[in-house]
N, CA, C and O of each residue as an XYZ file, in Angstrom:
668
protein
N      19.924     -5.414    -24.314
C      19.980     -5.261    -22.873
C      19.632     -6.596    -22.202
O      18.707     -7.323    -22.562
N      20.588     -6.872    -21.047
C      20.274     -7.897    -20.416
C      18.779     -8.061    -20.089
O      18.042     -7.076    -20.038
N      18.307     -9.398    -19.853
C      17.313     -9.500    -18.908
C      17.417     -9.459    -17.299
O      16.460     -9.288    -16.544
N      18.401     -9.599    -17.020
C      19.049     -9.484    -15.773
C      19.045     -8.293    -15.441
O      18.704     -7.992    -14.297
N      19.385     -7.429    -16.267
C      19.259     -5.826    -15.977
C      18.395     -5.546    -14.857
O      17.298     -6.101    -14.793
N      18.769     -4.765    -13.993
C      17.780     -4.275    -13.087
C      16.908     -3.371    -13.595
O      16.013     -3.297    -12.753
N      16.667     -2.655    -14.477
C      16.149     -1.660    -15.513
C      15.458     -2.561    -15.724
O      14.438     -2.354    -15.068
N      15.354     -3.658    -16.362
C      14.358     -4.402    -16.703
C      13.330     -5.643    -15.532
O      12.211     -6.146    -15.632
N      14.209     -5.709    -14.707
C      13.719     -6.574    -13.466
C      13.089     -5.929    -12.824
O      12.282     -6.657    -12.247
N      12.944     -4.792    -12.521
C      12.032     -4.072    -11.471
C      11.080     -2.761    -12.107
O      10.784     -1.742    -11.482
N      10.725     -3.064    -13.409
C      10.325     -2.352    -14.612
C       8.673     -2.404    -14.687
O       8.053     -3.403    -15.049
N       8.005     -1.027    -14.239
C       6.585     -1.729    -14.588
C       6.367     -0.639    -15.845
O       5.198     -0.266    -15.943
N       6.940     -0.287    -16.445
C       6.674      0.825    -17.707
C       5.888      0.172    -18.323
O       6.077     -1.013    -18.598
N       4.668      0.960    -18.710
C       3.508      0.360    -19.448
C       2.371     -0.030    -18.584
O       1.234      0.120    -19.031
N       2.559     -0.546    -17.314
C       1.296     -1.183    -16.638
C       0.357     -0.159    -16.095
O       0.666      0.828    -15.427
N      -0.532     -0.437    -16.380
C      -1.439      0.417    -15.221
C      -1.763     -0.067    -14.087
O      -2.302     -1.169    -13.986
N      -1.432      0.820    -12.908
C      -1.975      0.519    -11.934
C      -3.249      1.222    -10.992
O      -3.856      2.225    -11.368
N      -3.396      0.845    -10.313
C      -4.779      1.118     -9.092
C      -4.346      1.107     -7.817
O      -3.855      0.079     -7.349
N      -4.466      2.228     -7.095
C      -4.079      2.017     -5.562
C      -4.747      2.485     -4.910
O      -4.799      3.714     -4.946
N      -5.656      1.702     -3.921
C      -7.189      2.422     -3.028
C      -6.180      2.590     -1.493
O      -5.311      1.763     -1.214
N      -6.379      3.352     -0.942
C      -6.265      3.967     -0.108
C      -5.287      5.082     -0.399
O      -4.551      5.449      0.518
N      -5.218      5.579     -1.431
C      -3.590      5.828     -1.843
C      -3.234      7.579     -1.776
O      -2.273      8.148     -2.294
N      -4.414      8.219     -0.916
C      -3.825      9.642     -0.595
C      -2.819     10.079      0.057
O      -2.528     11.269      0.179
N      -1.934      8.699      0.741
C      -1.135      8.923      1.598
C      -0.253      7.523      1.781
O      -0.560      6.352      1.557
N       0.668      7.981      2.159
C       1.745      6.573      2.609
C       2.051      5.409      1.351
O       2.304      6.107      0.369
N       2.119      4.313      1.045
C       2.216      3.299     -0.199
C       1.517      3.842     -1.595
O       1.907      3.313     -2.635
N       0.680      4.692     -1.661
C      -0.441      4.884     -2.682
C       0.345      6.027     -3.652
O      -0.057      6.078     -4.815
N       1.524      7.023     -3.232
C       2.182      7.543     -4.508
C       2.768      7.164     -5.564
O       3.885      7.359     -6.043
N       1.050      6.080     -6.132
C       2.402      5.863     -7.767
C       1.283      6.090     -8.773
O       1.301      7.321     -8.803
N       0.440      5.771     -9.512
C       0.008      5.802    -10.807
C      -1.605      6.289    -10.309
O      -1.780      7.433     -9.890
N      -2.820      5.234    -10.409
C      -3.810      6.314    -10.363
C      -4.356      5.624     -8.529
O      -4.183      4.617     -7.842
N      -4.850      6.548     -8.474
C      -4.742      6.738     -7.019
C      -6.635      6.678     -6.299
O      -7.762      7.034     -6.644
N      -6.373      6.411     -5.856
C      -8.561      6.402     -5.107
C      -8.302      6.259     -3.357
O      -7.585      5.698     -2.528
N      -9.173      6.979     -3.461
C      -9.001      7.474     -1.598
C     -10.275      8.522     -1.345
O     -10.355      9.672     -1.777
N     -11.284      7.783     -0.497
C     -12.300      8.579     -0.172
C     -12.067      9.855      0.374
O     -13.037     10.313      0.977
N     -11.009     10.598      0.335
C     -11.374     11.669      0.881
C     -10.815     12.388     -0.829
O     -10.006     11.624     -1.357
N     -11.128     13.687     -1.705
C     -11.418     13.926     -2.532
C      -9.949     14.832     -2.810
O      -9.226     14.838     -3.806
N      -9.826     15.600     -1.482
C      -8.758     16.876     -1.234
C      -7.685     16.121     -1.209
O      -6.807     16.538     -1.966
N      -7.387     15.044     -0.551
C      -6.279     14.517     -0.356
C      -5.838     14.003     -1.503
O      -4.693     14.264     -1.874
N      -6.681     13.184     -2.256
C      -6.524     12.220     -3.288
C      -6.002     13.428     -4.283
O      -4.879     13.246     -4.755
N      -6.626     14.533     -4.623
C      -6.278     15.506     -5.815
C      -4.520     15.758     -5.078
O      -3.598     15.515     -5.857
N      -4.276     16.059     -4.147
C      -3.296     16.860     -3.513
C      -2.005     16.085     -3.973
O      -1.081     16.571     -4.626
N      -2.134     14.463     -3.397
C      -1.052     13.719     -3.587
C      -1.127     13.294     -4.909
O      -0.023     12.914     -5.297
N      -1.989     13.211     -5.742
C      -1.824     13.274     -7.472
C      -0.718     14.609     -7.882
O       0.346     14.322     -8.431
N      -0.993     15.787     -7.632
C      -0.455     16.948     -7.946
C       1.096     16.882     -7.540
O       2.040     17.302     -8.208
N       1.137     16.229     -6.233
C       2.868     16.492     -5.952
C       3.327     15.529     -6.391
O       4.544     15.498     -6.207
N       2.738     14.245     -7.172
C       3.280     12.821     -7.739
C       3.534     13.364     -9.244
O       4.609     13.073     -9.769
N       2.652     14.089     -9.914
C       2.994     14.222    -11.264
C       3.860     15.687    -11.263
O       4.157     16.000    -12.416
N       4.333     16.653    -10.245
C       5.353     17.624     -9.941
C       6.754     16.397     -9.938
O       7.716     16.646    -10.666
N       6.756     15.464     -9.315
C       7.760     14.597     -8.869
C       8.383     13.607    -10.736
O       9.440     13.160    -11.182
N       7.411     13.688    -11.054
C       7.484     12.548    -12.367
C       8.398     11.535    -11.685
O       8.661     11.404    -10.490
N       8.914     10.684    -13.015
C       8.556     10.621    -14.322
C       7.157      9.933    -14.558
O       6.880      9.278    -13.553
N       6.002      9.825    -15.687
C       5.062      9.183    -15.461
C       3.833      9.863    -15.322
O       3.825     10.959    -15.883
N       2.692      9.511    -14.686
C       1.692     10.546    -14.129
C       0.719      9.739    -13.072
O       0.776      8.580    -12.661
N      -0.115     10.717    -12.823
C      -1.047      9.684    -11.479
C      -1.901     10.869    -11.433
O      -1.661     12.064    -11.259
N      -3.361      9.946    -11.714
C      -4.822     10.350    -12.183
C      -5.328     10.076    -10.731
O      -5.257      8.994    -10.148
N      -5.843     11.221    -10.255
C      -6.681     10.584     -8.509
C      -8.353     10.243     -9.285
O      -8.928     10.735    -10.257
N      -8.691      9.247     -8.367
C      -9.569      9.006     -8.862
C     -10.879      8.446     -7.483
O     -11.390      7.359     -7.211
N     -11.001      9.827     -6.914
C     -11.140      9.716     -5.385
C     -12.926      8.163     -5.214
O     -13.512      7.581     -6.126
N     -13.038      8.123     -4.444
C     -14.149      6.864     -4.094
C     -14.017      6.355     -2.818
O     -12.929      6.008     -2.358
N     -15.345      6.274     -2.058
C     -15.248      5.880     -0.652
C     -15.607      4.442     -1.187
O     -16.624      4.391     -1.879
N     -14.848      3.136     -0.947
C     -15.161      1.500     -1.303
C     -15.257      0.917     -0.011
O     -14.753     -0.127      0.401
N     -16.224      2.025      0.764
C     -17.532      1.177      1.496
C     -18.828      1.261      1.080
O     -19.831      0.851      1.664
N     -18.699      2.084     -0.466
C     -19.593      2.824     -0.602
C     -19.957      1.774     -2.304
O     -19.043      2.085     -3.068
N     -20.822      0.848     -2.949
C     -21.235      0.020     -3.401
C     -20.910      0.658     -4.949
O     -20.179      0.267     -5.858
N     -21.742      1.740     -4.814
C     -22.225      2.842     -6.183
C     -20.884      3.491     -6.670
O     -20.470      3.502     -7.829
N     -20.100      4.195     -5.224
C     -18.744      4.258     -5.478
C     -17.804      3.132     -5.469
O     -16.695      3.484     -5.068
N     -17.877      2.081     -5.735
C     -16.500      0.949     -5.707
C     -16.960      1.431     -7.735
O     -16.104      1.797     -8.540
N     -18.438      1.271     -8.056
C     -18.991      1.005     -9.492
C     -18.260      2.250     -9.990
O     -17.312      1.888    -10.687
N     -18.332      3.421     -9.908
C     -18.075      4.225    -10.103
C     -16.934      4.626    -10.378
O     -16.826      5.364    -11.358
N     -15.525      4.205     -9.471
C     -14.004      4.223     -9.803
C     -14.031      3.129    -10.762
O     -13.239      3.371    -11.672
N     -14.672      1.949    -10.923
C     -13.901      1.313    -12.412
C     -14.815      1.592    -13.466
O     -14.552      1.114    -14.569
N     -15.872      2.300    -13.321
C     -16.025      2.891    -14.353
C     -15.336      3.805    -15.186
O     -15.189      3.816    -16.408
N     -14.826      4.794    -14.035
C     -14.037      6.034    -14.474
C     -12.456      5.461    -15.241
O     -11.665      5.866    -16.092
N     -12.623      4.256    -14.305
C     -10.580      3.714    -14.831
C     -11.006      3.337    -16.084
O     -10.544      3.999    -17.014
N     -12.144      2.005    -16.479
C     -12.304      1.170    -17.719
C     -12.566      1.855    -18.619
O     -12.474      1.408    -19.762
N     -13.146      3.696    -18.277
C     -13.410      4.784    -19.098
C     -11.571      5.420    -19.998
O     -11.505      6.024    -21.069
N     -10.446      5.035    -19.168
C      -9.253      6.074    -19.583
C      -8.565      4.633    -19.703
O      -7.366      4.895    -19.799
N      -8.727      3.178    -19.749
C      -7.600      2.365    -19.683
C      -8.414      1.190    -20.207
O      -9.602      1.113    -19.894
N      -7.732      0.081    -21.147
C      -8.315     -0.957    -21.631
C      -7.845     -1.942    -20.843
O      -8.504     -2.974    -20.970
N      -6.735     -2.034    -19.890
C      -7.035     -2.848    -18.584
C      -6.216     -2.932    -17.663
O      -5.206     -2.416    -18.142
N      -5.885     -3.388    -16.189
C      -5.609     -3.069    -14.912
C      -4.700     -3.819    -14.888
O      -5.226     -4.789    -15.435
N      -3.649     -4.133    -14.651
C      -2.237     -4.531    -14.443
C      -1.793     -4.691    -12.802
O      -1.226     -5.708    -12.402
N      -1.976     -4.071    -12.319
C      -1.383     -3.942    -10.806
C      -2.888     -3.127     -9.951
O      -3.485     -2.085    -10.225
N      -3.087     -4.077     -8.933
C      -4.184     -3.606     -7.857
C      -3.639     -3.681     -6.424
O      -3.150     -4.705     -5.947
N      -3.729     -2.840     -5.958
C      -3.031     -2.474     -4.670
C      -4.308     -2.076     -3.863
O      -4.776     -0.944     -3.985
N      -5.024     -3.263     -2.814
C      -5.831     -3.109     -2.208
C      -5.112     -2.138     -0.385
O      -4.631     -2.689      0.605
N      -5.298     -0.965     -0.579
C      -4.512     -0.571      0.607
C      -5.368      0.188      1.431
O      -4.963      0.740      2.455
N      -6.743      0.250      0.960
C      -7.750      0.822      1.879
C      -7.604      0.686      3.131
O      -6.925     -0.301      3.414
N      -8.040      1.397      4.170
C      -7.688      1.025      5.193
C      -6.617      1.120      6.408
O      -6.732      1.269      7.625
N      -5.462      0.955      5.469
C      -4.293      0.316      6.048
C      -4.151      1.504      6.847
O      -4.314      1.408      8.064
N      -3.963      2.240      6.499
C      -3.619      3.618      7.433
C      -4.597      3.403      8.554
O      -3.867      3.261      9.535
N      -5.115      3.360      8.720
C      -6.191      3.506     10.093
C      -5.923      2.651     11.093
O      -5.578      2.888     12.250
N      -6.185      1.249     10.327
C      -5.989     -0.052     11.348
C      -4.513      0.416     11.882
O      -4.345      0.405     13.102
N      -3.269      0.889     10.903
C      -1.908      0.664     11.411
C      -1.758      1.939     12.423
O      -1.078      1.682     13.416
N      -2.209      3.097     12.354
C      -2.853      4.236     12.958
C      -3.293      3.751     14.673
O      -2.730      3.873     15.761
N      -3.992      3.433     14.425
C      -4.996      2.508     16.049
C      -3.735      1.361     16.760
O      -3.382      1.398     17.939
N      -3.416      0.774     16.129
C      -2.296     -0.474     16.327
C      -1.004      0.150     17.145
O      -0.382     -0.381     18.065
N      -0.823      1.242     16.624
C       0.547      1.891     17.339
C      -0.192      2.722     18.157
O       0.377      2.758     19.248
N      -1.091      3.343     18.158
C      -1.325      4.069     19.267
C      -1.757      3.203     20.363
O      -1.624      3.800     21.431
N      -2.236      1.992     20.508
C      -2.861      1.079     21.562
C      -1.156      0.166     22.037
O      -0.597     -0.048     23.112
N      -0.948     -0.036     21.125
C       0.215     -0.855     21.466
C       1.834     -0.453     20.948
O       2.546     -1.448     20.814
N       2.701      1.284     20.551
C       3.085      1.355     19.715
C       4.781      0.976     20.440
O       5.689      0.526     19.741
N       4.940      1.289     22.043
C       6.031      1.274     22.630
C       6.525     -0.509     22.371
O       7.354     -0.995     21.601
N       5.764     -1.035     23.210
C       6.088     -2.712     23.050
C       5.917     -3.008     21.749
O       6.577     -3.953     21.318
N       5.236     -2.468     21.056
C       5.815     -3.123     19.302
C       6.606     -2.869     18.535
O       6.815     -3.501     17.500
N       7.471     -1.411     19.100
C       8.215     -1.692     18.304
C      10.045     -1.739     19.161
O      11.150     -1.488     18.682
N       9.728     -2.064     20.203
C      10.968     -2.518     21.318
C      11.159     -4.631     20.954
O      12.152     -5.358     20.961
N       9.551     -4.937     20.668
C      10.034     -6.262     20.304
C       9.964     -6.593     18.770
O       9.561     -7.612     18.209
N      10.344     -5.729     18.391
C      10.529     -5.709     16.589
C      12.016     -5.852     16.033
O      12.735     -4.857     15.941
N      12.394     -6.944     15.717
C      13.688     -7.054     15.665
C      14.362     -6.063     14.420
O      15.442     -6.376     13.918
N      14.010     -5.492     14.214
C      14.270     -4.607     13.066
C      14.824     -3.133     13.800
O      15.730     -2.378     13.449
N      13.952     -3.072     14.875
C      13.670     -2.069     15.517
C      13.071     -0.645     15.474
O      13.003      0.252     16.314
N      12.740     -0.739     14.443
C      11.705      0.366     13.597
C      10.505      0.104     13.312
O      10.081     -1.050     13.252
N       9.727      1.246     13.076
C       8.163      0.723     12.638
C       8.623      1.027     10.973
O       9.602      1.701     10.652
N       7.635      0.336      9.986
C       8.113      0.408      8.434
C       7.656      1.765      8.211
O       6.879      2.472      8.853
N       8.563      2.037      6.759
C       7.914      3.301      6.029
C       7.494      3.327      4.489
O       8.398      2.732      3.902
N       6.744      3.655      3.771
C       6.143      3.620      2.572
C       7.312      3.169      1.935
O       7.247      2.297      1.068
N       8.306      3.646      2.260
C       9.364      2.871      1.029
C       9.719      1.244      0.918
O      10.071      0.515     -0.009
N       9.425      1.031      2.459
C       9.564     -0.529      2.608
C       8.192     -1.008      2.028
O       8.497     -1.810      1.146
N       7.238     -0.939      2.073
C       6.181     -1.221      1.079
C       6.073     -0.917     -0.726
O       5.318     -1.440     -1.546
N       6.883     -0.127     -0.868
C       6.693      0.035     -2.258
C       8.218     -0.362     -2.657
O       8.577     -0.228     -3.827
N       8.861     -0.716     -1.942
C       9.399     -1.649     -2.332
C       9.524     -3.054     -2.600
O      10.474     -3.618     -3.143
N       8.319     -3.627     -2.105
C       7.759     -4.795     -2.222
C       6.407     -5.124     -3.260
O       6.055     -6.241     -3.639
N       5.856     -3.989     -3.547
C       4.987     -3.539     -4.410
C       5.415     -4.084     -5.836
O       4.956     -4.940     -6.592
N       6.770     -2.994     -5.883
C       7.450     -2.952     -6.752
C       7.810     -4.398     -7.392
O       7.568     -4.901     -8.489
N       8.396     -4.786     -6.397
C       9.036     -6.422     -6.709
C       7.918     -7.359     -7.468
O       8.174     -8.006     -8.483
N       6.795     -7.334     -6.897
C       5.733     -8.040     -7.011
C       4.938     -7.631     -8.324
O       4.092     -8.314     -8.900
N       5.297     -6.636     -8.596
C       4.096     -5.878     -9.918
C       5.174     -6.226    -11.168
O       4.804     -6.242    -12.342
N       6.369     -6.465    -10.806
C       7.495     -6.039    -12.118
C       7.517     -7.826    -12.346
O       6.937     -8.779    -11.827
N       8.563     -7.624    -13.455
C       8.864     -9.403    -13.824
C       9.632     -9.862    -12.865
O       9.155    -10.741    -12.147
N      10.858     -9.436    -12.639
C      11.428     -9.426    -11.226
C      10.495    -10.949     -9.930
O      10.972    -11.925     -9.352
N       8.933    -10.314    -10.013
C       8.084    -11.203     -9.447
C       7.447    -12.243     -9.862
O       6.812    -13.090     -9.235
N       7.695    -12.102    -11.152
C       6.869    -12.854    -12.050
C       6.092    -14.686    -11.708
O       5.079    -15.256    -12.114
N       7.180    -15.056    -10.811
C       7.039    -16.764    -10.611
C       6.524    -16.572     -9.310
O       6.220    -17.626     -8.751
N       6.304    -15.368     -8.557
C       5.806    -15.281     -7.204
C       4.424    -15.475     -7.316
O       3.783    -14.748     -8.075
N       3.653    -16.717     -6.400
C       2.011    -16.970     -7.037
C       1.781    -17.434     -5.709
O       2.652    -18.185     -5.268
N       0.489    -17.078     -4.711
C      -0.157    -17.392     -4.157
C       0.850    -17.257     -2.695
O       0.714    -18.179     -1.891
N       1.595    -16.421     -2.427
C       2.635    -16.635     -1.354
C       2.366    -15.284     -0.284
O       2.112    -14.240     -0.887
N       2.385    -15.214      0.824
C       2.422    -13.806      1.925
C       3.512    -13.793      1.934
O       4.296    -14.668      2.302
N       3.763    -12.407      1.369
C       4.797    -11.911      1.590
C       4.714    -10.654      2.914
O       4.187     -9.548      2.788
N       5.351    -11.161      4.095
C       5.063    -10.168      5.682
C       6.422     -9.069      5.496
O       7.627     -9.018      5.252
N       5.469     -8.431      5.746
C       6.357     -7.069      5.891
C       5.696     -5.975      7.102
O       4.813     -5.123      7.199
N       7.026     -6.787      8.136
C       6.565     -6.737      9.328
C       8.036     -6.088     10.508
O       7.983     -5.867     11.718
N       9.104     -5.954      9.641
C      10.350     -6.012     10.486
C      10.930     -6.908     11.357
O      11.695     -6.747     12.308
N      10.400     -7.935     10.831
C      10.452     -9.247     11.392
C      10.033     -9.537     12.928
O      10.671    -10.032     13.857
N       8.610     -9.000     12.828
C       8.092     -8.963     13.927
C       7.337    -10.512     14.166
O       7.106    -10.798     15.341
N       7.032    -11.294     13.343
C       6.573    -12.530     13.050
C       7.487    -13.143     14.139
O       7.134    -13.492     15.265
N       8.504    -13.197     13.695
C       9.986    -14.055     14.582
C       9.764    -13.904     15.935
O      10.340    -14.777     16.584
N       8.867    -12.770     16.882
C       8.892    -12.524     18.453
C       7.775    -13.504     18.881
O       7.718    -13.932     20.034
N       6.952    -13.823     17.988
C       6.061    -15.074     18.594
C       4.904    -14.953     18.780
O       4.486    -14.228     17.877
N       3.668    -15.391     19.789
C       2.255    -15.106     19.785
C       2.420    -14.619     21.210
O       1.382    -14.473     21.856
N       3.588    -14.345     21.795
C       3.402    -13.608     23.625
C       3.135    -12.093     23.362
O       2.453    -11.378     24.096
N       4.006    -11.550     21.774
C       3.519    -10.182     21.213
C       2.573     -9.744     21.162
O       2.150     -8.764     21.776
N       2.063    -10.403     20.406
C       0.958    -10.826     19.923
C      -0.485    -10.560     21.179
O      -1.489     -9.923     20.861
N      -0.334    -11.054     22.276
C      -1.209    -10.998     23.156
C      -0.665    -10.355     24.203
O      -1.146    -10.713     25.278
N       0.282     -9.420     24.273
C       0.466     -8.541     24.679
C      -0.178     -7.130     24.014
O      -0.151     -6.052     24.608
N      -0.664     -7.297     22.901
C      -0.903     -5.948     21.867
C      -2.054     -6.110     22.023
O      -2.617     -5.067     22.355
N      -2.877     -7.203     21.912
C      -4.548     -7.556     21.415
C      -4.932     -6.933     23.250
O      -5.970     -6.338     23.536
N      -4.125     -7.174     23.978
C      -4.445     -7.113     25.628
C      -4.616     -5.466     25.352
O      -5.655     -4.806     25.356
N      -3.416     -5.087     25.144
C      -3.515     -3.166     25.380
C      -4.669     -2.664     24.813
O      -5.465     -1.868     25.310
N      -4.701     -3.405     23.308
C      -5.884     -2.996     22.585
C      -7.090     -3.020     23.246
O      -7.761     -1.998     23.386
N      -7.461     -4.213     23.710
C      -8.678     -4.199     24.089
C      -8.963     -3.067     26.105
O     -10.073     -3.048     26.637
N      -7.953     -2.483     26.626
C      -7.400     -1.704     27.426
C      -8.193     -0.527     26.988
O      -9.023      0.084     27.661
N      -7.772     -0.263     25.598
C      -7.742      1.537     25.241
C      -8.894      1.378     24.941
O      -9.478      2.425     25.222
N      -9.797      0.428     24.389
C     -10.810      0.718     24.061
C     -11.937      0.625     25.238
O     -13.066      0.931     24.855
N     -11.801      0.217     26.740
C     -12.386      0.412     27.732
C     -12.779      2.191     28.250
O     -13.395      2.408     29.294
């Protein structure tokens, strides 16, 4: 089989991965951690209904010191080592707050004209975890709908609303 193969270019068979925030949105792929416990079991259950593969929740609040110790204990307990880390804590919330303070003007000056969806992220995931990425080192990759391109007037148009809603 080629190496060119796309089967093989966008191939993470074998790796283990880690995805913290991952009860929801980017986080449906392998083992999963997300402080809330219900969620994290829930989206494990409809990921390994979905196959191929499986996905171990492995819930942990990582504001929480004892719990950050605690999820790589439990991983370094079922895996001899970590391949792909997907720091995504968070993301939901901040991006959550962001559209609700600013969501009309961001995404009217989004040249894409859409706000993204988990697939546009795990599709970049993807790229980046597989060989496919392999020579990619130290680079931001924005995944933004090419919202970068509208400039810093966006920009302070959003930080303005923001700081609005929170009055």
């Amino acid at each position: 089989m080629s190496s060119l193969a796309v089967e093989n270019l966008f191939s993470v068979k074998g790796k283990v991965a880690l995805v913290t925030g991952g009860s929801r949105g980017v986080g449906k792929m392998v083992y999963i951690s997300s402080r809330t416990a219900k969620e994290c079991e829930e989206t494990a259950k409809e990921l390994n209904a979905l196959g191929p593969g499986r996905c171990i929740a492995l819930p942990a609040d990582l504001q929480n010191y004892e719990e950050v110790e605690n999820l790589v204990q439990q991983l370094t307990s079922r895996e001899s080592s970590l391949h792909i880390l997907v720091n995504n804590a968070g993301a939901a919330w901040v991006t959550a707050h962001t559209f609700a303070a600013a969501g009309g003007s961001l995404l009217a000056s989004t040249p894409a004209q859409r706000f993204g969806k988990p697939e546009d992220v795990a599709g970049a995931a993807l790229y980046l975890a597989s060989p496919a990425g392999a020579w990619v080192n130290g680079a931001t990759v924005r995944l933004d709908g090419g919202l970068l391109l509208t400039g810093k007037e966006l920009k302070r148009q959003a930080l303005k609303q923001l700081s609005r809603s929170k009055l």
